[in-house]
C-alpha positions in Angstrom: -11.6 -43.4 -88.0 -8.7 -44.5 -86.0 -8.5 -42.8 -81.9 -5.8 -40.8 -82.4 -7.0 -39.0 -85.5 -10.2 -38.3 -83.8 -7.6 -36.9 -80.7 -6.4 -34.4 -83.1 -9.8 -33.0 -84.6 -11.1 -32.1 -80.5 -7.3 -30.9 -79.7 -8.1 -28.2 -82.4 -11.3 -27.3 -81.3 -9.0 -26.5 -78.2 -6.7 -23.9 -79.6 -6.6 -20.9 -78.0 -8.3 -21.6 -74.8 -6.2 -20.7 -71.7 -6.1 -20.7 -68.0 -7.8 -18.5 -65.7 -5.8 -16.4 -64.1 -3.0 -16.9 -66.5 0.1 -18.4 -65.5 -2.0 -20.2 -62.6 -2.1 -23.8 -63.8 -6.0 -23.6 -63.4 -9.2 -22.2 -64.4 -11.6 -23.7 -66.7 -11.0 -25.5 -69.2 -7.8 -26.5 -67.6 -9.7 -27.8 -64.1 -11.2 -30.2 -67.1 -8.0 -31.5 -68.1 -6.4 -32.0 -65.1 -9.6 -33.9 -63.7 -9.6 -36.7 -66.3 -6.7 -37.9 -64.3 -7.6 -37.8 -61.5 -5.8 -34.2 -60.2 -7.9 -31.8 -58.7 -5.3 -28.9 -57.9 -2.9 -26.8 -60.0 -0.7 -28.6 -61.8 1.4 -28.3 -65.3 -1.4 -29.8 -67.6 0.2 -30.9 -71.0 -0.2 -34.3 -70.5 -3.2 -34.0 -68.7 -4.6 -32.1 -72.0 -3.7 -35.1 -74.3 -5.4 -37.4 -72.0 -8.8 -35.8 -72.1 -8.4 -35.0 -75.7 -8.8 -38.8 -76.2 -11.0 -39.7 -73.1 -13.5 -37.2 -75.6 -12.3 -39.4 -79.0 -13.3 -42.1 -76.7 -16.4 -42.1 -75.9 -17.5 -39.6 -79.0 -16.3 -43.4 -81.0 -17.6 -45.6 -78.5 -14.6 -47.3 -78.1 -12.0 -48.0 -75.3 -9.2 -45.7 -74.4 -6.0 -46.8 -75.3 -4.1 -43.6 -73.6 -2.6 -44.0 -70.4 -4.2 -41.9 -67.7 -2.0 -39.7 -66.0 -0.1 -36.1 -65.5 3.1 -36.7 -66.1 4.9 -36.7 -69.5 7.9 -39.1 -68.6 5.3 -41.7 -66.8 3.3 -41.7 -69.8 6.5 -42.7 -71.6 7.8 -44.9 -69.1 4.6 -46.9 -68.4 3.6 -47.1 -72.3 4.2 -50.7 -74.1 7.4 -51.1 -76.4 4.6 -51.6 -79.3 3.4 -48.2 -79.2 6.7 -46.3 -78.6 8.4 -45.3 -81.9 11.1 -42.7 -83.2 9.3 -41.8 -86.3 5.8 -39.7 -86.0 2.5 -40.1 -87.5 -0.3 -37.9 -88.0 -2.1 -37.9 -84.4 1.3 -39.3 -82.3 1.7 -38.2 -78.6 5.2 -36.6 -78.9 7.1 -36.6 -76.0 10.3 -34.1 -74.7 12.2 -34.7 -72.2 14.2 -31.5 -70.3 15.9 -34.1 -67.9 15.5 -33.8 -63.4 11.4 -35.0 -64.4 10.6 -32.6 -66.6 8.9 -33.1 -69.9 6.6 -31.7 -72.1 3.8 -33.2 -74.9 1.0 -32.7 -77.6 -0.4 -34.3 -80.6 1.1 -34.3 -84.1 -0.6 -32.5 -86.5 1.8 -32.8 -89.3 5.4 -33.6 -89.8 8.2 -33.4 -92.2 12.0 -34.5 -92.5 12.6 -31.6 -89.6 9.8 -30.3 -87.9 6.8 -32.1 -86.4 3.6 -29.2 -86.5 1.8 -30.0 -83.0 -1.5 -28.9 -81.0 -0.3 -28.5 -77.5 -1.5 -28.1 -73.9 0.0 -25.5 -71.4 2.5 -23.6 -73.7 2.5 -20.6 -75.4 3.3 -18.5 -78.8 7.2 -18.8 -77.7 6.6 -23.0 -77.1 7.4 -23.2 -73.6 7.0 -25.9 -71.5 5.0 -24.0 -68.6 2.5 -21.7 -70.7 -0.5 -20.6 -70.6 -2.7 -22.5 -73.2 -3.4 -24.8 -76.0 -1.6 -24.0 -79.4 0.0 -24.8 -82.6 3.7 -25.3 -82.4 6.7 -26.2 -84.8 9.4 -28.1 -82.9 12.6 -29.5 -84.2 12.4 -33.3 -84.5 15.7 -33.7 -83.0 14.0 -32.5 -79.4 11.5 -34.7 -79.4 12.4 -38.1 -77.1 10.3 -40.5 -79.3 6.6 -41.1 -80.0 3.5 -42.6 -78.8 1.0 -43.6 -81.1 -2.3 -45.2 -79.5 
């Protein structure tokens, strides 16, 4: 089973789980997230979701993890090699959006078609914001979606 697939199976088993208090960036299991890179304070945590969603893939496969470690959405795409980056997605890609000034948001790819890319994502909500509240399905647009990351 390749990383990224097992990714998506433990995103899932996140759906639905929140912060505490919402709209507080924190709480568990979001102090979770946010630890596996290192940040141990309120923070936007979509990113940080992903990461620990394959730090558990990781060692569940006893293998390395390919994902870079870190918060942010852009520096994930910034620091990632030219060999993973791609316009097109695959089942288990790291999507990446970018709202410009810094500001980005992520998830994993559940499904996609010539449109819509189906997602399991960190820190939004049932409208898809950016700055929610907890992990979720999605449908979003393909044309909003920078490019792809597929570890």
């Amino acid at each position: 089973m390749k990383l990224s697939i097992k990714a998506l199976e433990i995103a899932a088993t996140q759906i639905g789980k929140q912060e505490n208090p919402p709209g507080s960036n924190w709480g568990e299991p979001v102090k979770s997230y946010l630890s596996s890179v290192g940040i141990g304070f309120a923070a936007p945590w979509c990113m940080a979701f992903v990461y620990w969603c394959f730090r558990q893939a990781s060692q569940t496969m006893n293998v390395n993890n390919t994902a870079i470690k870190t918060g942010g959405v852009l520096a994930a795409w910034n620091k990632a090699a030219n060999n993973i980056k791609s316009s097109n997605p695959a089942i288990g890609s790291v999507f990446i959006m970018d709202f410009g000034k810094g500001q980005g948001h992520t998830g994993l790819v559940e499904n996609f078609d010539s449109q819509f890319i189906y997602t399991i994502e960190g820190n939004t909500n049932d409208a898809g914001s950016r700055e929610g509240i907890k992990v979720c399905r999605k449908k979003r647009l393909r044309t909003t979606i920078k490019g792809y990351l597929n570890y």
